[in-house]
Steps between C-alpha positions, in 0.01 A plus 500: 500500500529268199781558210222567270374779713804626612647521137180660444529773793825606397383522071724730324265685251151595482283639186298765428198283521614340850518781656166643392386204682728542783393833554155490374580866284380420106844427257395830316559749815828316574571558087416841594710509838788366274464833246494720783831328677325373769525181439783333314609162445865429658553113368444593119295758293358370218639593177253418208222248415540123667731712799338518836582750824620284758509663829671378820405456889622853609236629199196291585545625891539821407200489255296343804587762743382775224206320437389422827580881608321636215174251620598666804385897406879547366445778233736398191721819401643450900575111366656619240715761711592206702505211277894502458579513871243219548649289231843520694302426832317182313854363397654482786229448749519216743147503616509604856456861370207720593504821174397800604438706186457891543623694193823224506567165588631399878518211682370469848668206720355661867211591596636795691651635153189427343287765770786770442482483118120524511516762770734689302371444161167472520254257332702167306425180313628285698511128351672120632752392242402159617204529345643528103707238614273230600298616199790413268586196644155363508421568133833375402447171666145479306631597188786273465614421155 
């Protein structure tokens, strides 16, 4: 990978704006995401005219998992239950993880575990962290400022 693309991949902050394009969700639902505490920006909140929200990495995976679950057939009141759980999971994912989401957050790392919690729980979203991640990277690296 070149510097410019790698300084790119790891970009601190993303706007409002970027990641309506990342995600492909219009800036006013993630305005209205941010009322209703789904969304929230962790780098800086904007405090007045000429003041932007800057969010970081951890909030543009997270907002790519919610989006891409909510594409999905996930209803939003159970992302909102969730939301603060998968905000914790986006920040400190590696990758690797499959999510299983079923009225909370849980990561699967076997495929045995996985058949137990579904056998036991019943129907999940399940969803590849790699995904948000590659989908992160790759806009960061076309984005670069």
């Amino acid at each position: 990978m070149a510097t410019n693309e790698a300084e790119s991949a790891l970009r601190a902050t993303f706007t409002l704006p970027e990641l309506a394009q990342l995600t492909g969700i219009d800036s006013r639902t993630l305005h209205n995401w941010m009322r209703r505490d789904v969304l929230a920006p962790s780098h800086q909140r904007a405090s007045g005219s000429g003041t932007r929200n800057l969010f970081d990495r951890a909030d543009a995976l997270f907002l790519v998992i919610v989006a891409e679950l909510r594409r999905g057939g996930a209803e939003m009141p159970a992302l909102e239950r969730v939301a603060p759980e998968l905000r914790d999971f986006a920040a400190r994912s590696t990758g690797d993880e499959l999510l299983m989401i079923n009225g909370d957050v849980k990561p699967v790392r076997v495929t045995d575990q996985l058949v137990a919690d579904l056998d036991r729980q019943g129907p999940a979203f399940l969803y590849a962290i790699s995904r948000a991640h590659r989908a992160v990277a790759e806009f960061a690296a076309g984005t670069a400022r």
